[in-house]
C-alpha positions as CSV (number, residue, x, y, z in Angstrom):
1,X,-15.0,-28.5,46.9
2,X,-12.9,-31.6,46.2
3,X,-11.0,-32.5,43.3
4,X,-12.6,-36.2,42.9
5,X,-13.5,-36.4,38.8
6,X,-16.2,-37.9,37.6
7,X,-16.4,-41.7,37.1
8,X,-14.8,-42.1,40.6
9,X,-16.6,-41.8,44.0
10,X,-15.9,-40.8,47.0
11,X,-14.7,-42.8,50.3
12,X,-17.8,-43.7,52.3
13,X,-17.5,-43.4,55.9
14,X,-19.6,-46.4,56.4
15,X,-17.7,-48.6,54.5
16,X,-16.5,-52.0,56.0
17,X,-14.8,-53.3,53.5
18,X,-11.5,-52.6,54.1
19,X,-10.5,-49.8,51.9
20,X,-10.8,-47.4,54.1
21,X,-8.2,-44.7,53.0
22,X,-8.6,-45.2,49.6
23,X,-11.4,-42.3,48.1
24,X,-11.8,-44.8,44.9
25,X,-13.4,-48.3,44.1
26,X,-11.2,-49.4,41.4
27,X,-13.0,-52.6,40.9
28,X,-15.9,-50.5,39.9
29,X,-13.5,-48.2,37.6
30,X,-13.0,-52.1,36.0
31,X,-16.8,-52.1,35.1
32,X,-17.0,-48.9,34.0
33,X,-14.2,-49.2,31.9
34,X,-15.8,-52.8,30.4
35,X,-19.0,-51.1,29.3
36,X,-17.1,-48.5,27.5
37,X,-15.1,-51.0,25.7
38,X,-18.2,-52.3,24.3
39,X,-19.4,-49.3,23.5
40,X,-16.3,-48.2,21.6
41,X,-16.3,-51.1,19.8
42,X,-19.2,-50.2,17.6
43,X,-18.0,-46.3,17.4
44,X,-15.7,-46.7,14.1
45,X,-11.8,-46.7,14.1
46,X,-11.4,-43.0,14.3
47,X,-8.6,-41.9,16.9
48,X,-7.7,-39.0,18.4
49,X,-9.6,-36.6,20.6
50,X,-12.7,-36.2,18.5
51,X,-14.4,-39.0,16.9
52,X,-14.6,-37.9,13.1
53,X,-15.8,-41.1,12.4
54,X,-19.0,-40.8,14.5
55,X,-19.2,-37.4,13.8
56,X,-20.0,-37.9,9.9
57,X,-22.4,-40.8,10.7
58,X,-24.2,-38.9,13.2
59,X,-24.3,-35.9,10.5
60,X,-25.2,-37.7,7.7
61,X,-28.1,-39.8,9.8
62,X,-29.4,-36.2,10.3
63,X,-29.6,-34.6,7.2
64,X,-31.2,-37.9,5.6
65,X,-34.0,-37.7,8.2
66,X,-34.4,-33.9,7.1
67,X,-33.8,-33.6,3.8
68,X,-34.7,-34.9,0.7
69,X,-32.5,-33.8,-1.7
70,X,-29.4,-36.7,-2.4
71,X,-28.3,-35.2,-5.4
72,X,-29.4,-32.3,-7.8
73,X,-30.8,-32.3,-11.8
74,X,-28.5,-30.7,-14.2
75,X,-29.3,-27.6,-14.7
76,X,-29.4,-26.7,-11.1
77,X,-25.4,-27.5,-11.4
78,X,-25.3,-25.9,-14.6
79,X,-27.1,-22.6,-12.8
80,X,-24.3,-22.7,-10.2
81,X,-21.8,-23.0,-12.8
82,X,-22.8,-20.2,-15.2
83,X,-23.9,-18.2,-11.9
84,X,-20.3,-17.9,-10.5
85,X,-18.4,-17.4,-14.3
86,X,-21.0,-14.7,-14.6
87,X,-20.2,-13.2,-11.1
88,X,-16.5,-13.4,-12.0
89,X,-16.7,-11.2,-15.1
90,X,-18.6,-8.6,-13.1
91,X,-15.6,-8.7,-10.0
92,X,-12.5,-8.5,-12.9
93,X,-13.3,-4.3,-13.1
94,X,-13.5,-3.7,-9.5
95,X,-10.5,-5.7,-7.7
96,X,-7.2,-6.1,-8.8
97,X,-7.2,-9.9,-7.1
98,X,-7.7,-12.2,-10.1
99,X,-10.4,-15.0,-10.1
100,X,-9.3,-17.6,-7.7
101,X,-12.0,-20.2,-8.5
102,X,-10.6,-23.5,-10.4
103,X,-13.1,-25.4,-9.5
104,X,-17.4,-24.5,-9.4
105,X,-19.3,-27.3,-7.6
106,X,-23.1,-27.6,-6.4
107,X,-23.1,-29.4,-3.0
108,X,-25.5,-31.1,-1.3
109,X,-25.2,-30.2,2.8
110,X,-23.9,-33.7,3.0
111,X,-21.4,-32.9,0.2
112,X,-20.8,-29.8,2.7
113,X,-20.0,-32.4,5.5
114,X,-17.8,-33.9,3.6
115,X,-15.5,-31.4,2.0
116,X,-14.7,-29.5,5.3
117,X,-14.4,-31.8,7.7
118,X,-10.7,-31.6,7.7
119,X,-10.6,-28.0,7.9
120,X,-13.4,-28.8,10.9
121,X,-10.6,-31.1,12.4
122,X,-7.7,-28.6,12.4
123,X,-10.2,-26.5,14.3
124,X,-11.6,-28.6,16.8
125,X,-8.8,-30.6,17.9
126,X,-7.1,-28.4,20.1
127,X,-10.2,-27.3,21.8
128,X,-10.9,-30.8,22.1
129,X,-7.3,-32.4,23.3
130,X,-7.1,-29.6,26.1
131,X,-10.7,-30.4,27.3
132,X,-9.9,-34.0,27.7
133,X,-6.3,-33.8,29.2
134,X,-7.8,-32.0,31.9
135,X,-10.1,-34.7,32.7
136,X,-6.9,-36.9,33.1
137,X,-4.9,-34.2,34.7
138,X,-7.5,-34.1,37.4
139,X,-7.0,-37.8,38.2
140,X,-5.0,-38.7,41.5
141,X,-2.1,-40.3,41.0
142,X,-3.2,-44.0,42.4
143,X,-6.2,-43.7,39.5
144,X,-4.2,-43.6,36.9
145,X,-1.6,-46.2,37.9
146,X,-5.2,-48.2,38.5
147,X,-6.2,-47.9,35.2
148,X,-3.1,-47.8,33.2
149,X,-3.7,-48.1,29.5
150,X,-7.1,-48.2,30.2
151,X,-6.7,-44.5,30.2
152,X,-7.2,-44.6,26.5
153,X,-10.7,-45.7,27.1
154,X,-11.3,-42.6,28.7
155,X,-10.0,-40.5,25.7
156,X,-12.1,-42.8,23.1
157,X,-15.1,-41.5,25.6
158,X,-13.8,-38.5,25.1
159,X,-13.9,-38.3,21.3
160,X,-17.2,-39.6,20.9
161,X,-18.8,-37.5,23.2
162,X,-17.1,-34.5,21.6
163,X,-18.1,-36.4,18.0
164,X,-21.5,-36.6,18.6
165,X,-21.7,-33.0,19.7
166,X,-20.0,-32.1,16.5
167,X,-22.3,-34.1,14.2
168,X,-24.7,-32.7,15.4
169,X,-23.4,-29.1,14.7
170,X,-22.2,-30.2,11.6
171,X,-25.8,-31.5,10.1
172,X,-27.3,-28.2,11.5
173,X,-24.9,-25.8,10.0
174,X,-24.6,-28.0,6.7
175,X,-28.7,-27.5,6.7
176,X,-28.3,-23.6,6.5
177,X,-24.8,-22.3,5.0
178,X,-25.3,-20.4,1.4
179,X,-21.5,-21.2,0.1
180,X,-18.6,-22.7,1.4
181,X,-17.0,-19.6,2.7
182,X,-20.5,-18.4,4.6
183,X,-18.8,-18.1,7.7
184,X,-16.1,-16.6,7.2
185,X,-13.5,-19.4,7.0
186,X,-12.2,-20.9,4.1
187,X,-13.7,-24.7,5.3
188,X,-13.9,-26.4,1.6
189,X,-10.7,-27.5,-0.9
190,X,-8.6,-24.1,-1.7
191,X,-10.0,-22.9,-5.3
192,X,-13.2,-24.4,-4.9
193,X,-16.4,-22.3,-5.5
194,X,-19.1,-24.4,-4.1
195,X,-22.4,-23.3,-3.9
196,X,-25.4,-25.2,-1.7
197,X,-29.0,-24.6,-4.2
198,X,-31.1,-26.3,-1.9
199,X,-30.3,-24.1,0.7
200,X,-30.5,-21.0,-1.3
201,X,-33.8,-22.3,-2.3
202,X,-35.1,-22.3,1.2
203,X,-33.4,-18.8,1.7
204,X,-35.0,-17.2,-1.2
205,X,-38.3,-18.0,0.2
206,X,-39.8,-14.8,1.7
207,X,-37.0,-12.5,0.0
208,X,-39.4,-11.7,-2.9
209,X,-36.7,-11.4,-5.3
210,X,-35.8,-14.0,-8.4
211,X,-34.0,-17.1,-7.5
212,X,-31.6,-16.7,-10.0
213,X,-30.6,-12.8,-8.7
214,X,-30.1,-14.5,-5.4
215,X,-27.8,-17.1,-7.3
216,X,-25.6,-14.4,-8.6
217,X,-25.7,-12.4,-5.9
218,X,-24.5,-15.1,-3.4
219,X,-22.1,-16.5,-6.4
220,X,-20.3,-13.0,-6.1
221,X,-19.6,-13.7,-2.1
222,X,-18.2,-16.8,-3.0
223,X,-16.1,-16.2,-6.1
224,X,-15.1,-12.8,-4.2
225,X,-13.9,-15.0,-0.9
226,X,-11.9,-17.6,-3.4
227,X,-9.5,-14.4,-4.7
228,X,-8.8,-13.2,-1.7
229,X,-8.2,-16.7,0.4
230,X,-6.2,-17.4,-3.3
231,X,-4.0,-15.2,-3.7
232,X,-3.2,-14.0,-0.1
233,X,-1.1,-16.7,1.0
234,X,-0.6,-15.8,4.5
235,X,-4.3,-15.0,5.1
236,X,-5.9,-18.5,5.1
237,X,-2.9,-19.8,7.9
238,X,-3.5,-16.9,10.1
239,X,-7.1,-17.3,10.5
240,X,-6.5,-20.8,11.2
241,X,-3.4,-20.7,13.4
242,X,-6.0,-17.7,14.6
243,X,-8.5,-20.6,15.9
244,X,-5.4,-22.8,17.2
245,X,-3.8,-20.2,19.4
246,X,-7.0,-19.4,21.1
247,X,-7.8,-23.0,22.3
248,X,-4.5,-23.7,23.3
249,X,-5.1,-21.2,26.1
250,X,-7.7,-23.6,26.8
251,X,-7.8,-24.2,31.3
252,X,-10.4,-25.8,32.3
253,X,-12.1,-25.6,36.0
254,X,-11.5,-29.1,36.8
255,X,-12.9,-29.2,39.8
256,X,-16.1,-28.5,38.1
257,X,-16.1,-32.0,37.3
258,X,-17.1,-33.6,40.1
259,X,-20.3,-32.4,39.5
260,X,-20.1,-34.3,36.5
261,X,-20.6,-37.7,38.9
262,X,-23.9,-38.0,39.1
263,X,-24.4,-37.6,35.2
264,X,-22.4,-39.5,33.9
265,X,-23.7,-42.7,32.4
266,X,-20.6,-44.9,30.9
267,X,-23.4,-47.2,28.4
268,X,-25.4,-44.3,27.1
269,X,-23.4,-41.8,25.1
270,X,-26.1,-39.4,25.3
271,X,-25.5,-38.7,29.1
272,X,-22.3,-38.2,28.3
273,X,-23.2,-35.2,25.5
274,X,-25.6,-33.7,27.8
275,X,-22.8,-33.9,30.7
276,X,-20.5,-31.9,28.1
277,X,-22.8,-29.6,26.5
278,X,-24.7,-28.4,30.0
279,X,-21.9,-25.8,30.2
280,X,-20.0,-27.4,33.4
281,X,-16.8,-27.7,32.1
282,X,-17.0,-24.2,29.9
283,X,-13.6,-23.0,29.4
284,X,-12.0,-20.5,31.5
285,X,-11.4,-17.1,29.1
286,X,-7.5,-16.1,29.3
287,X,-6.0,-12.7,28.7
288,X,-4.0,-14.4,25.9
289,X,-7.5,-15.7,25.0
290,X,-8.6,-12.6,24.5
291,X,-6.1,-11.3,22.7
292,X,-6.3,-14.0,20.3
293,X,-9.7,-13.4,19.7
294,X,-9.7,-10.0,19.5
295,X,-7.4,-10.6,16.5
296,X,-9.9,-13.4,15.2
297,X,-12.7,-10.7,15.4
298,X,-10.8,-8.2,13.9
299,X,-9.6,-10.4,10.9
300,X,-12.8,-12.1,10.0
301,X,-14.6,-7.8,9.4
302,X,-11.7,-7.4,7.2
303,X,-12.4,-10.3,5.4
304,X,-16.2,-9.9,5.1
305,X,-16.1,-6.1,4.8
306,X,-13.5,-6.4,1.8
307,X,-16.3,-8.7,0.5
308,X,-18.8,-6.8,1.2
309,X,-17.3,-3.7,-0.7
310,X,-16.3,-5.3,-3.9
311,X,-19.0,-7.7,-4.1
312,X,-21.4,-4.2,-3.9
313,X,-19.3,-2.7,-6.4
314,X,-19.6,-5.3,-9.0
315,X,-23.2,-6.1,-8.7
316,X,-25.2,-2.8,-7.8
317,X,-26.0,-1.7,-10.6
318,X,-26.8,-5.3,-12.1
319,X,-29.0,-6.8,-10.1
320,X,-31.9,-4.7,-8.5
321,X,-32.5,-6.4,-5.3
322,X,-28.3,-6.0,-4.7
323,X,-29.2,-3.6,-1.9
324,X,-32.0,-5.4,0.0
325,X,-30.1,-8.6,-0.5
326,X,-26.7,-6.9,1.1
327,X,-28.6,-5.6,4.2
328,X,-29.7,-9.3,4.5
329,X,-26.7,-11.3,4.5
330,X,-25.5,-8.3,6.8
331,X,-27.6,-9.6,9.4
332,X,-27.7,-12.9,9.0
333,X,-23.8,-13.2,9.5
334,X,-23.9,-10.7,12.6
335,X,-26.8,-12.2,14.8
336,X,-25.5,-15.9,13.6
337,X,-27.7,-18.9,13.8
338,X,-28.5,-21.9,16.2
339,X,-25.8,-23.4,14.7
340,X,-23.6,-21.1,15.2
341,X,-24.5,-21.0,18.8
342,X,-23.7,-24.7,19.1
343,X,-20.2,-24.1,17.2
344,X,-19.4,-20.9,19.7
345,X,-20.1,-23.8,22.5
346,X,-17.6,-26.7,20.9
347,X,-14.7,-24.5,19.9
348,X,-15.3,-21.4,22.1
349,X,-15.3,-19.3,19.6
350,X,-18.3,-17.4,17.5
351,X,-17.4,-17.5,13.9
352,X,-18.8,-13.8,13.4
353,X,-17.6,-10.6,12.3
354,X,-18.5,-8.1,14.8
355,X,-17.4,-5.2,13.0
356,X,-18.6,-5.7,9.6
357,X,-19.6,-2.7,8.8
358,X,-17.2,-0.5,10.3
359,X,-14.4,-2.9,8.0
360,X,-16.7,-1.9,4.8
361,X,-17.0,1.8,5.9
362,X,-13.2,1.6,6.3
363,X,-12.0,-0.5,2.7
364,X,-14.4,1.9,0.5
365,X,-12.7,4.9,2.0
366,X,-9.2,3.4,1.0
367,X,-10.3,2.5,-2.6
368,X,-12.2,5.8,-2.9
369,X,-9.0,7.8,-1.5
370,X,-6.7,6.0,-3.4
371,X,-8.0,3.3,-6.1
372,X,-8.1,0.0,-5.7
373,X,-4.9,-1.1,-6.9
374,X,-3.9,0.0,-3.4
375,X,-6.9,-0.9,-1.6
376,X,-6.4,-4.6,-2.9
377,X,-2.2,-4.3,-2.4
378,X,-3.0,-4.0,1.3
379,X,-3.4,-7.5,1.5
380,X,0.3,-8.1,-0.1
381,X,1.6,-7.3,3.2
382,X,0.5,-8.5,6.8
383,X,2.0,-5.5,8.7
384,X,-0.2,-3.4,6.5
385,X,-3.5,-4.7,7.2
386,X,-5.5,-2.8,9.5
387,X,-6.0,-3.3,13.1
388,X,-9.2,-2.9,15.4
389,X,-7.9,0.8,16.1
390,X,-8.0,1.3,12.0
391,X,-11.5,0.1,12.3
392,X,-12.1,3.0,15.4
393,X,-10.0,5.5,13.5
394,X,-10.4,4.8,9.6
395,X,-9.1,8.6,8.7
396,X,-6.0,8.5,10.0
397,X,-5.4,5.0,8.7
398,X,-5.9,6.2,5.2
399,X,-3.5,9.3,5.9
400,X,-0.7,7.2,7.2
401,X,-1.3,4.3,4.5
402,X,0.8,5.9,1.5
403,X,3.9,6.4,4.1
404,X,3.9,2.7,5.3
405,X,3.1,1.5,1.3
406,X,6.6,3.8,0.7
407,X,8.4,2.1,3.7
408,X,8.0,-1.3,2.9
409,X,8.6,-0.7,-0.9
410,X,11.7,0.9,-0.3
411,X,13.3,0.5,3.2
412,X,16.7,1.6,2.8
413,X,15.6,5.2,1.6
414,X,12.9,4.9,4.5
415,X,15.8,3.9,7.4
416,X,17.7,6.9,5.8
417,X,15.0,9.0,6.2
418,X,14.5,8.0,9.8
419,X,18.2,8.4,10.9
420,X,18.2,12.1,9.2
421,X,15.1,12.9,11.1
422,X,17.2,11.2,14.1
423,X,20.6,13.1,13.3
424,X,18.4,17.0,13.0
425,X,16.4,16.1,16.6
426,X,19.9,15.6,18.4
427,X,21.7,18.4,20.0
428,X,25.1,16.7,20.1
429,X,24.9,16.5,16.2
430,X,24.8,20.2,15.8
């Protein structure tokens, strides 16, 4: 297979005009290059590898063709409000994190666009800068010295096809997320608790259970998610640089994009979506890939099992459907949602904690073993928090979790320890 990329053809053998020799007609890069600064010219001013500026109007054009609901009455707000200072007096008893939450908001799923977009940004950048270096990296030499600064154009195609992908996913995720931290990620303004009541309206249908005990209830997930992303300063950065590190490791099949050629319309931005999202130029899955995502996995159960523990502790006994309504957000974050799906397809990663349960199982044995003073210090320290073999072995990480608690707090008495134990093992010391 060749490495010719798409918007370029190939040399035909019956060609009499005189380039034989040279695979590309440049004059037709010209045109192509033409229509697309027409059609960037109407795209917004947004730079950079993804088209934020598109991706908000495609979002927004969306959700106002599916929903409704611009704003809400006040006493929907004032429900959210009172529902998450209620949930926070039920959490003080059970977690030693204190309330996070500074500011309670109701959104709107275009609110929801709005507020995390730049946490969307951080996210999809890299993903998006390696996809669309390749597609320059695959160029011959002579094409790029052909199209010079042109080149640009190329990356402004670039970003709008991978903006319009990303409204789209954005208007379809805002349409279904409960709260701001539903998948996992803390996407809104640090110390905001924002709850979506349309949403949860449309959710409650079917669950046979009061719409304000499913306010609470989901109130709790949120308030408990602002503690922990609050006061655990490293944790919100490594989930992030989490995201980063995986799509730097990014390599693309490039010559999978010849195929590209014959799909490729320059004048209609939709070819150029459909060309991205048919799977073509899927990323190729690295070892260090893996790794990282692994790590992702691992750290997103923590997260929602730690929220799944204390938010059961708190509310159990409170609210009668707490049980039913447990099992269900169980599901719904482990099989994920066409939205997901189209998220797991621009960033290459699903935002899902595969090990949910087996991270619940493991943080109520820690606080029933040893209180949750030090189920909640875990977080304190990176090096403590458990790994994916914790999750396998949750025993023997409880048994060895008082030794490493007495290392870190005291080292020098710990590296004495370790050289006595050292000096009694060696036969020359005797």
């Amino acid at each position: 297979m060749s490495d010719v990329p798409f918007g370029f053809n190939p040399h035909d053998p019956d060609d009499k005009s005189g380039q034989q020799g040279n695979p590309f007609d440049f004059s037709q890069l010209g045109n192509m290059l033409s229509q697309l600064g027409a059609m960037l010219s109407s795209a917004g001013s947004s730079s950079g590898p993804v088209n934020y500026d598109l991706a908000k109007q495609i979002a927004f054009q969306r959700l106002s063709s599916t929903t409704t609901t611009i704003g809400f009455a006040p006493d929907q707000t004032s429900a959210v409000t009172d529902a998450v200072h209620l949930a926070e007096m039920w959490l003080d008893p059970v977690t030693a994190l204190p309330a996070g939450t500074r500011v309670t908001q109701a959104w709107t799923a275009r609110d929801w666009v709005e507020r995390t977009i730049p946490t969307w940004q951080r996210l999809c950048d890299p993903v998006a800068q390696r996809m669309s270096g390749a597609w320059v990296d695959a160029m011959p030499a002579e094409a790029k010295q052909a199209a010079g600064p042109l080149l640009s154009m190329l990356g402004q195609m670039g970003g709008m096809a991978f903006g319009s992908q990303l409204g789209n996913a954005l208007a379809q995720l805002g349409s279904e997320v409960l709260t701001s931290t539903e998948v996992g990620l803390p996407l809104g303004p640090e110390g905001t608790a924002a709850l979506l009541p349309a949403n949860i309206e449309k959710f409650t249908e079917g669950l046979e259970r009061p719409a304000s005990e499913v306010m609470v209830f989901l109130a709790a997930r949120e308030a408990a998610h602002q503690r922990l992303f609050s006061h655990v300063p490293w944790l919100r950065q490594r989930l992030l640089d989490t995201v980063e590190e995986y799509a730097h490791g990014i390599k693309v099949d490039t010559s999978a994009l010849e195929d590209l050629a014959g799909k490729i319309d320059p004048a209609n931005p939709a070819s150029i979506e459909e060309a991205m999202s048919s799977g073509v130029l899927e990323p190729q899955t690295t070892p260090e890939q893996k790794a990282a995502l692994a790590r992702l996995e691992t750290l997103l159960a923590l997260v929602e099992g730690w929220v799944d523990v204390v938010v059961d502790a708190a509310v159990s006994e409170r609210l009668p459907g707490a049980n039913a309504l447990r099992e269900t957000l169980r599901r719904r974050r482990a099989s994920g949602g066409p939205a997901e799906q189209t998220f797991a397809t621009l960033v290459g990663l699903e935002l899902r904690p595969r090990r949910l349960r087996a991270a619940s199982a493991l943080w109520k044995l820690v606080g029933d073993q040893h209180g949750l003073e030090v189920r909640d210090g875990i977080w304190e320290h990176a090096e403590l928090v458990p790994t994916a073999e914790d999750l396998d072995d949750p025993l023997e990480f409880v048994e060895r979790l008082a030794e490493t608690r007495k290392a870190l707090e005291d080292p020098i008495a710990e590296l004495e320890r370790t050289m006595r134990e050292a000096e009694s093992k060696d036969p020359e010391s005797e």
